[in-house]
Backbone as ProteinMPNN parsed JSONL, in Angstrom:
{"seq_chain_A": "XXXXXXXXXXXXXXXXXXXXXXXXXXXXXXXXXXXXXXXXXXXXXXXXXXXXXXXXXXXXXXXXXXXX", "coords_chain_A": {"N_chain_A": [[-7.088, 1.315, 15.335], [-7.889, -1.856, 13.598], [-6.865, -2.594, 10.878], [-7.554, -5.205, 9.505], [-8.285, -8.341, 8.27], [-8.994, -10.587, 10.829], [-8.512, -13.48, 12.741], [-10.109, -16.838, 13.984], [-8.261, -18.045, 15.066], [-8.169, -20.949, 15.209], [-7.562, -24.15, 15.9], [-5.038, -23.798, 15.091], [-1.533, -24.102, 14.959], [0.634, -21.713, 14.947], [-0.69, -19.533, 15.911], [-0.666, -17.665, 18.17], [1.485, -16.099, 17.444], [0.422, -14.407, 15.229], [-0.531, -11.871, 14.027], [-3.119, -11.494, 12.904], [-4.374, -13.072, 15.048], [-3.638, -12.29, 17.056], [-4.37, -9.499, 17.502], [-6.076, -6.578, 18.549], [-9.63, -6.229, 18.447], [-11.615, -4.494, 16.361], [-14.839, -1.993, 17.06], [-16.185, -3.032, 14.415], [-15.612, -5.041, 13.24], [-14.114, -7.355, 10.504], [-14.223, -10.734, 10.371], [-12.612, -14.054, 9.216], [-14.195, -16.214, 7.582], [-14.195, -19.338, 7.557], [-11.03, -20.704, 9.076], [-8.269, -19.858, 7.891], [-5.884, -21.632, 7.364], [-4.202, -24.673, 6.784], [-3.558, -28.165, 7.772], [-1.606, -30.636, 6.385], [-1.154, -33.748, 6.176], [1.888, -33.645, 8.228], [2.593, -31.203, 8.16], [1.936, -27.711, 8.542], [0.366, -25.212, 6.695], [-0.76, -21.445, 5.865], [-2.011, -19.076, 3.936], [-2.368, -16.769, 4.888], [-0.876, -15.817, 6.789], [0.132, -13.343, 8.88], [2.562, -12.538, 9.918], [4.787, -11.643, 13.052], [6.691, -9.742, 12.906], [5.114, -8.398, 10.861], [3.897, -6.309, 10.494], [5.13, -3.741, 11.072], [6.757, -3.966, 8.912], [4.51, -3.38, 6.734], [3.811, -1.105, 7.849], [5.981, 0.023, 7.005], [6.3, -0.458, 3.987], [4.595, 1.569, 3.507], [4.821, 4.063, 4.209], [7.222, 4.599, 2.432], [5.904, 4.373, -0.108], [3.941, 5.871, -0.495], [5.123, 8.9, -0.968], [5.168, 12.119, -0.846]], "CA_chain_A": [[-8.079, 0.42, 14.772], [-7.046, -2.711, 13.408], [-7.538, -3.08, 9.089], [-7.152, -6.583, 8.617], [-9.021, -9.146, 8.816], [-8.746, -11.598, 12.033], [-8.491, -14.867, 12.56], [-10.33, -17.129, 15.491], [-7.255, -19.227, 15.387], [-8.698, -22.258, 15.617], [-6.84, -25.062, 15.837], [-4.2, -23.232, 14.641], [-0.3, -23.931, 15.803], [1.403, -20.282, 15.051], [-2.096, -18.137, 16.141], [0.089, -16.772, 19.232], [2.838, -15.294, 16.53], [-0.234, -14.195, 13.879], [-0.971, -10.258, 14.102], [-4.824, -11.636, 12.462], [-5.432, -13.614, 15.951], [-3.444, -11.293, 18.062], [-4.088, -8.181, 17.392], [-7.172, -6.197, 19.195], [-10.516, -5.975, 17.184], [-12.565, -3.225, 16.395], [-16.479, -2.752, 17.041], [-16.971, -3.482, 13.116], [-14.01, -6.109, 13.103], [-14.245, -9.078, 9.936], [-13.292, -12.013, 10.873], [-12.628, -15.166, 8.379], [-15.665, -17.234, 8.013], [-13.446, -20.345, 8.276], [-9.775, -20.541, 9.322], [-7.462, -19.631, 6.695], [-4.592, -22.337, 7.56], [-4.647, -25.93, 6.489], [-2.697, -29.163, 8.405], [-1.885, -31.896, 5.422], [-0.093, -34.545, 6.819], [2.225, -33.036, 9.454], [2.795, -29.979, 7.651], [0.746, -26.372, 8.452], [0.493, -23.546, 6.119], [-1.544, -20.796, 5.972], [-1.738, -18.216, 3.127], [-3.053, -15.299, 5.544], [-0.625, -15.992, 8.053], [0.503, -12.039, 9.231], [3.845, -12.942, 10.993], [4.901, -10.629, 13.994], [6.871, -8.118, 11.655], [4.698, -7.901, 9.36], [2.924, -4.842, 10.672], [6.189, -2.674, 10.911], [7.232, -3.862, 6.903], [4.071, -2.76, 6.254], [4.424, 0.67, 7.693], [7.661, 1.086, 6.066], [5.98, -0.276, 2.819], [3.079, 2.344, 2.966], [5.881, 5.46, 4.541], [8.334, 4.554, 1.531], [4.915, 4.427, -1.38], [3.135, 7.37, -0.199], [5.888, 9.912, -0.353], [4.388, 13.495, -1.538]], "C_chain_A": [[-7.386, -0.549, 13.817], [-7.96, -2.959, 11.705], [-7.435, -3.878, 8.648], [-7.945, -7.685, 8.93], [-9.202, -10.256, 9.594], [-9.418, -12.997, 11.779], [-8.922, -15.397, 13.855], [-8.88, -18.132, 16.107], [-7.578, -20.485, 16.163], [-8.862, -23.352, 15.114], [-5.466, -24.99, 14.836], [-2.492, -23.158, 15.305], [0.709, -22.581, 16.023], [-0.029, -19.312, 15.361], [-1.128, -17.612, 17.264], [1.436, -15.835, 18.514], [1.722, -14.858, 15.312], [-0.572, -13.058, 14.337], [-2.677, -10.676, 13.669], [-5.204, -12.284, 13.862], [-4.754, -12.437, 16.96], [-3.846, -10.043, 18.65], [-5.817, -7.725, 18.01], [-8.461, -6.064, 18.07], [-11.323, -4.926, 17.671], [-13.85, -3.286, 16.547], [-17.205, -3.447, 15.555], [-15.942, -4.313, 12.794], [-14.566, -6.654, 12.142], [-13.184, -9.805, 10.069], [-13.023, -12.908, 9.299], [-13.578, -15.993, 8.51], [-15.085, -19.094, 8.513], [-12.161, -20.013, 8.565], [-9.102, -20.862, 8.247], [-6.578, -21.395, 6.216], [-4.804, -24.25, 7.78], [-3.155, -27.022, 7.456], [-2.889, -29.895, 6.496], [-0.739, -32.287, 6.136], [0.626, -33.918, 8.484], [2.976, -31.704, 9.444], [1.584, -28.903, 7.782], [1.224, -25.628, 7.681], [-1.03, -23.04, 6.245], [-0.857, -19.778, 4.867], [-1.984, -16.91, 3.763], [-2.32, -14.884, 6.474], [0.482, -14.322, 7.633], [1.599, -12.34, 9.971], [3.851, -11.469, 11.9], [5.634, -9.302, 13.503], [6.55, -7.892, 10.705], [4.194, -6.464, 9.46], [4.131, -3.601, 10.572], [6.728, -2.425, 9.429], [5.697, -3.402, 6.49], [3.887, -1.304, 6.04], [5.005, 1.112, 6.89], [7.46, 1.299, 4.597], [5.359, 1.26, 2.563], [3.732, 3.594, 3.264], [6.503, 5.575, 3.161], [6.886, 4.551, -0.366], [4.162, 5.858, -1.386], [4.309, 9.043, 0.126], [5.032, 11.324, -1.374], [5.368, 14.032, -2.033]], "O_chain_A": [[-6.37, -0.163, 13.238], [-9.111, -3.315, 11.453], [-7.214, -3.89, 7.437], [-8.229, -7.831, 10.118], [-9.691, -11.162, 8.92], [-10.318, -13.441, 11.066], [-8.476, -14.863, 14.871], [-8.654, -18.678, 17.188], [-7.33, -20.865, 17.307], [-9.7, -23.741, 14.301], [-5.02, -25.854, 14.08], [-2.214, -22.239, 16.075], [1.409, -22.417, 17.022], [-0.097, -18.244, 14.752], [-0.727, -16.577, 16.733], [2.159, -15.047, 19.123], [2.253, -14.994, 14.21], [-1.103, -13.232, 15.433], [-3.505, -9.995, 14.273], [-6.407, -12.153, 14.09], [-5.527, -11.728, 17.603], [-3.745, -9.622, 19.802], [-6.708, -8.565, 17.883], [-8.199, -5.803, 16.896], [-11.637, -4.551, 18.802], [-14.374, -4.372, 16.297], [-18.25, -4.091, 15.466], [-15.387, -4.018, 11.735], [-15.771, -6.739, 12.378], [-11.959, -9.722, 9.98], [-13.283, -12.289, 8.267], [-13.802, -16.518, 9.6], [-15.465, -19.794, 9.452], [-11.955, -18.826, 8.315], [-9.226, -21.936, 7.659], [-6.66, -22.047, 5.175], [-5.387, -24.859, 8.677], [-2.029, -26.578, 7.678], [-3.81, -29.749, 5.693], [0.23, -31.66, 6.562], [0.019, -33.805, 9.549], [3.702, -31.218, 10.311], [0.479, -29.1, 7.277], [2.397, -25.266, 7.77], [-2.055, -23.657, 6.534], [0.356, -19.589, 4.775], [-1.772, -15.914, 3.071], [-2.622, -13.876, 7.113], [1.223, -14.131, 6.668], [1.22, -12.371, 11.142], [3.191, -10.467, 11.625], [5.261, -8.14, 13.665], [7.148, -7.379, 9.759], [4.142, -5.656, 8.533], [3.871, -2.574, 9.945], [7.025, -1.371, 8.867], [5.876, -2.799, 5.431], [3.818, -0.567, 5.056], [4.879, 2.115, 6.186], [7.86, 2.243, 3.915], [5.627, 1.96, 1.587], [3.27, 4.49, 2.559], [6.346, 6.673, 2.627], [7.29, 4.741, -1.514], [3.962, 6.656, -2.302], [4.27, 9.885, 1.024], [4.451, 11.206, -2.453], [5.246, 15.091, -2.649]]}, "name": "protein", "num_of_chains": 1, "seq": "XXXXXXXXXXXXXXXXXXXXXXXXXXXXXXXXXXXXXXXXXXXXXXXXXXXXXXXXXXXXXXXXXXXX"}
């Protein structure tokens, strides 16, 4: 089950490399009410943007914080 909150990626140039549009959704999925990720000029950012290893550094974060 996927804990993050997705993106429709729309009109979005990296949504095919974003774990928020990629990634499968759940039956109680939240989405973003608008799309995170702004154009100015001919520059995109996005503050939400989940890159493709992010999900493994997070593992490792949450393996390496949670030790008993």
């Amino acid at each position: 089950m996927v804990d993050t909150t997705k993106c429709s990626g729309a009109n979005c140039p990296v949504k095919d490399k974003c774990y928020r549009y990629t990634s499968p959704a759940s039956p109680s999925q939240s989405y973003f009410w608008d799309t995170p990720g702004k154009i100015e000029g001919k520059q995109f950012s996005c503050d939400m943007y989940f890159g493709e290893n992010a999900q493994s550094i997070w593992e490792e974060l949450n393996r390496i914080t949670n030790t008993k």
